[in-house]
C-alpha positions in Angstrom: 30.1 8.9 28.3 26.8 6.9 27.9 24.9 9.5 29.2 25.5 11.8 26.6 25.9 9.1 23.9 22.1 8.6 24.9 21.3 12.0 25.2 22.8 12.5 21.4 20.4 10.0 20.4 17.6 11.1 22.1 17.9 14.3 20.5 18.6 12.9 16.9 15.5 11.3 17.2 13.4 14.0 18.6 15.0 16.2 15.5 14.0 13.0 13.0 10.5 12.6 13.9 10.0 16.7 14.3 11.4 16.8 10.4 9.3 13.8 9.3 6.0 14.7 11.3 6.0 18.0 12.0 4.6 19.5 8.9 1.8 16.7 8.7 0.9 18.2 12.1 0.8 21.6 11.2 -1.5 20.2 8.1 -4.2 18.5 10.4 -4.3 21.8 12.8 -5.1 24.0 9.8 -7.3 21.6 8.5 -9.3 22.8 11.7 -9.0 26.5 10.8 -11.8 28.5 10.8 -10.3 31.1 8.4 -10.7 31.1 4.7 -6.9 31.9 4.6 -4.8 28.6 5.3 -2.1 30.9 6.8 -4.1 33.1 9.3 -5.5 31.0 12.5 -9.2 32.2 12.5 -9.8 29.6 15.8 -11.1 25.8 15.8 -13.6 25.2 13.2 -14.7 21.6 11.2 -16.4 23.8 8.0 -14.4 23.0 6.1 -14.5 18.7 6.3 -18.3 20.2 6.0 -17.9 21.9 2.6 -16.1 18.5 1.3 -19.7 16.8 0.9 -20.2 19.5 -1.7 -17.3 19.2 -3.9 -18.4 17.4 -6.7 -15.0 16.9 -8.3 -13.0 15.9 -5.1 -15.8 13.3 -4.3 -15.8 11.9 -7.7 -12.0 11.9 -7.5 -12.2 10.2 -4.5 -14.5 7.4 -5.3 -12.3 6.6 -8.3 -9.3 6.4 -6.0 -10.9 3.9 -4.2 -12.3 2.1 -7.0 -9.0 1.7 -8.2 -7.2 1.2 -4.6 -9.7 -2.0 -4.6 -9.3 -4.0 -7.7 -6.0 -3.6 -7.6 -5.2 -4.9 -4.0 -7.3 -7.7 -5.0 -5.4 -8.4 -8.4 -2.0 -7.5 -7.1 -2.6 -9.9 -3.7 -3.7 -12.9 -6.3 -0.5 -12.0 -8.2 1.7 -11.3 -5.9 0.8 -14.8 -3.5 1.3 -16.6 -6.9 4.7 -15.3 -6.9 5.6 -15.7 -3.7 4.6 -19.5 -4.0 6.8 -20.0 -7.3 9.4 -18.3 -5.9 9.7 -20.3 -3.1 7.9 -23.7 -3.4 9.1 -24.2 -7.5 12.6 -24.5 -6.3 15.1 -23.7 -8.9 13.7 -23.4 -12.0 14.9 -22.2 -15.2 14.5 -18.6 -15.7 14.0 -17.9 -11.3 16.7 -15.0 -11.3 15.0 -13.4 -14.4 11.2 -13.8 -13.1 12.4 -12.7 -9.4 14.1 -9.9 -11.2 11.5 -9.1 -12.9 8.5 -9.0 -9.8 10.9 -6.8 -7.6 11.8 -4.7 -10.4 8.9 -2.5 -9.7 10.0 -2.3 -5.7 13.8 -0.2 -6.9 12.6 1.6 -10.4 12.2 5.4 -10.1 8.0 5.8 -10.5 8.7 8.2 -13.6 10.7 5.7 -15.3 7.5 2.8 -14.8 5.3 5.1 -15.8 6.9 6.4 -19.3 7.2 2.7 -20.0 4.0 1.7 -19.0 2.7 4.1 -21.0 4.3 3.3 -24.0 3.4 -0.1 -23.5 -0.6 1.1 -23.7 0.1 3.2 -26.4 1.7 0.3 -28.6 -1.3 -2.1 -27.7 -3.4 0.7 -28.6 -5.3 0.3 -24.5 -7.5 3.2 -23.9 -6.0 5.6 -21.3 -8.5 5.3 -18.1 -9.8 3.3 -15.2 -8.2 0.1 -16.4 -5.0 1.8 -17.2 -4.6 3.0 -13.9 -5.7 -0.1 -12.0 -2.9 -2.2 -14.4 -0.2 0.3 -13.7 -1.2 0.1 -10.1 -1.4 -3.6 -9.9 2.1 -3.7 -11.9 3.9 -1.8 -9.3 2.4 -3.1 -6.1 2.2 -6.7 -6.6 5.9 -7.0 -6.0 5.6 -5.6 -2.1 2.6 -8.3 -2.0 5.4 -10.9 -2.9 7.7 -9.8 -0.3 5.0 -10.1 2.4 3.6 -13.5 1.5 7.7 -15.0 0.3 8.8 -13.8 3.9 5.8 -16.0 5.5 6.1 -18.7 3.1 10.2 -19.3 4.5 9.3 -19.6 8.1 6.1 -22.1 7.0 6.4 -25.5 8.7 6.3 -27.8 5.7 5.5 -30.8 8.3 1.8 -29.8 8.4 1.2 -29.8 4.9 3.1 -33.6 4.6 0.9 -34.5 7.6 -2.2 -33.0 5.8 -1.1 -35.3 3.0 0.0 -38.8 4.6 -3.6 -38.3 5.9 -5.1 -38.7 2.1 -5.7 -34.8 1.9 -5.2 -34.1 -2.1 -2.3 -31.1 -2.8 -5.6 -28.8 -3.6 -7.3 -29.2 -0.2 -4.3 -29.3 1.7 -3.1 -25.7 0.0 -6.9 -24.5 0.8 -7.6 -26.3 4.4 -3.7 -25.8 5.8 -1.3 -23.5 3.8 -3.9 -20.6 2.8 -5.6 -20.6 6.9 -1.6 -20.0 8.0 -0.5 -17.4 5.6 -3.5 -15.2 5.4 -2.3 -12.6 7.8 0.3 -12.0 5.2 -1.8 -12.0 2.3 -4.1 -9.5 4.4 -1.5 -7.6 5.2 -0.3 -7.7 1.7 -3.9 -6.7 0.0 -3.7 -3.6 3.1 -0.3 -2.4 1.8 -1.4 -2.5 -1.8 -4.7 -0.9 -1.0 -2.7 2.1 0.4 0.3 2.3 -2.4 -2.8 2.5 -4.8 -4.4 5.1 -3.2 -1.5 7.5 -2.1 0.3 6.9 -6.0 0.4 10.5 -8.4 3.3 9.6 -10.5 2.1 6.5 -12.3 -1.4 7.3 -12.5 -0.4 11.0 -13.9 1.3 9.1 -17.0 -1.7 6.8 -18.1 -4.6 8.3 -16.4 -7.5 9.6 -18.9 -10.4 11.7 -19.4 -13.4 10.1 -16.2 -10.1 8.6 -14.3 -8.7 11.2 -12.2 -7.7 10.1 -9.1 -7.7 12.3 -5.8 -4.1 13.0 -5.5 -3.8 14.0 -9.1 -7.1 15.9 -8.0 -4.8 17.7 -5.1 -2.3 18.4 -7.2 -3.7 20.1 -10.2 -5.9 22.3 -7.1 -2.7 22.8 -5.5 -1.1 24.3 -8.0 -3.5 26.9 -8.7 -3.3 28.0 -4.7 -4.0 26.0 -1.5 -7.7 25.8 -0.4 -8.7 24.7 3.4 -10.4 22.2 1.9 -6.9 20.9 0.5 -6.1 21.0 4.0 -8.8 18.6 5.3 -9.3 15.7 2.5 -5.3 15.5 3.0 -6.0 15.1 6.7 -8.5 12.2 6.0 -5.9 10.7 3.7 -3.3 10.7 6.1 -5.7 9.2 8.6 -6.7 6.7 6.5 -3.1 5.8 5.4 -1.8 5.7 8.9 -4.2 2.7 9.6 -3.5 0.8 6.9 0.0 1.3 7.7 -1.0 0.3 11.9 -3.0 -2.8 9.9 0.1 -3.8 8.1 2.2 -4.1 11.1 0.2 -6.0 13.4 -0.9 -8.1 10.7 2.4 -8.9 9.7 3.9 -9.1 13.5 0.5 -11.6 14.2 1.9 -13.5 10.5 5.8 -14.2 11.6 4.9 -14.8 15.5 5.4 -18.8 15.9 2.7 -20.5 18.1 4.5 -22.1 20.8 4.8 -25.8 21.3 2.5 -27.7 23.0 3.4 -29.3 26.2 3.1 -32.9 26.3 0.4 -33.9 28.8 1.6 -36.5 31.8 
């Protein structure tokens, strides 16, 4: 009976990962075609990551994804950490359920539904559809999984040190900068990692309030997609994937390193 209880997971796995992974697989092999037809396997070539260097448009596409990706990692981990700290160190102040409401809003809302607001928000304030745009919208929707990260690390924190830090004459400022910060920085890396990578893999927001010198490379993939798949499609996808699945290796081992607990120190004889 456990046997094939096992065996039924087993293959409910192997059918899982085959429906999850198994067409970005048969992306980075074609990626590697040879032929100029993304369906016909012409044999093992790398022309194609070759002929990348001299799209203009994908290149300057890509270089605004990561402009973007950048500034808002940094401005959603500054946000977010400030969040996390309010949330959990401000104990309960008036208004908590609304503000927490309103940071992890972002994390459950359909992306077509913060975008058409978003949008309608820049429109009203009359801000110019662009680079800025973008990075807000960006920052908006990834700040709240920055939270998450940095409010997780912030419960397990060991409030002792900091009171120790203090008894000692160390002022709240220092002892937030010399203590706290030191501890919780694999979360806020972590955090800034995760963002960098929501920013960079987003279409949905950035299609809503994106504007003329602002196009991003998935919208870049898209609008080229729809007009027939290239092998050069095939290959900046590849290098996306790669990237994202080391930010996404980054995120975990930083987070594992952030909630492992040191382990007491024996007491010498």
């Amino acid at each position: 009976m456990r046997r094939g209880l096992s065996s039924f997971n087993v293959a409910s796995l192997a059918l899982g990962l085959a429906f999850l992974y198994l067409p970005i697989l048969i992306l980075v092999i074609y990626s590697f075609n040879a032929s100029r037809l993304v369906t016909v396997w012409g044999g093992w070539s790398t022309r194609w990551y070759v002929s990348l260097l001299d799209n203009q448009a994908m290149l300057e596409a890509a270089w605004v994804s990561l402009r973007v990706a950048f500034v808002t990692a940094c401005a959603a981990t500054v946000l977010g950490t400030l969040a996390a700290l309010a949330l959990v160190r401000a104990g309960r102040f008036r208004g908590r359920l609304l503000f927490g409401g309103l940071i992890y809003a972002p994390l459950v809302m359909p992306e077509v539904i913060t975008g058409l607001a978003l949008l309608l928000l820049f429109v009203a304030v009359e801000i110019e559809r662009g680079f800025w745009a973008v990075t807000i919208a960006h920052t908006t929707l990834t700040m709240g999984f920055v939270a998450v990260i940095v409010q997780a690390r912030l419960i397990g924190f060991d409030r002792s040190l900091e009171e120790a830090a203090m008894d000692l004459g160390c002022p709240p400022l220092r002892t937030f900068m010399t203590v706290t910060l030191p501890l919780i920085a694999p979360a806020i890396a972590a955090g800034w990692v995760l963002a960098f990578m929501l920013s960079l893999d987003d279409l949905v927001i950035a299609s809503f309030v994106t504007g003329p010198g602002a196009t991003t490379l998935p919208i870049r993939i898209y609008s080229e997609v729809r007009l027939g798949v290239r092998p050069e499609i095939n290959a900046v996808c590849t290098i996306i994937v790669a990237v994202v699945a080391i930010g996404i290796v980054t995120v975990s081992l930083m987070t594992k390193f952030s909630n492992a607990k040191p382990a007491p120190a024996r007491a010498e004889p």
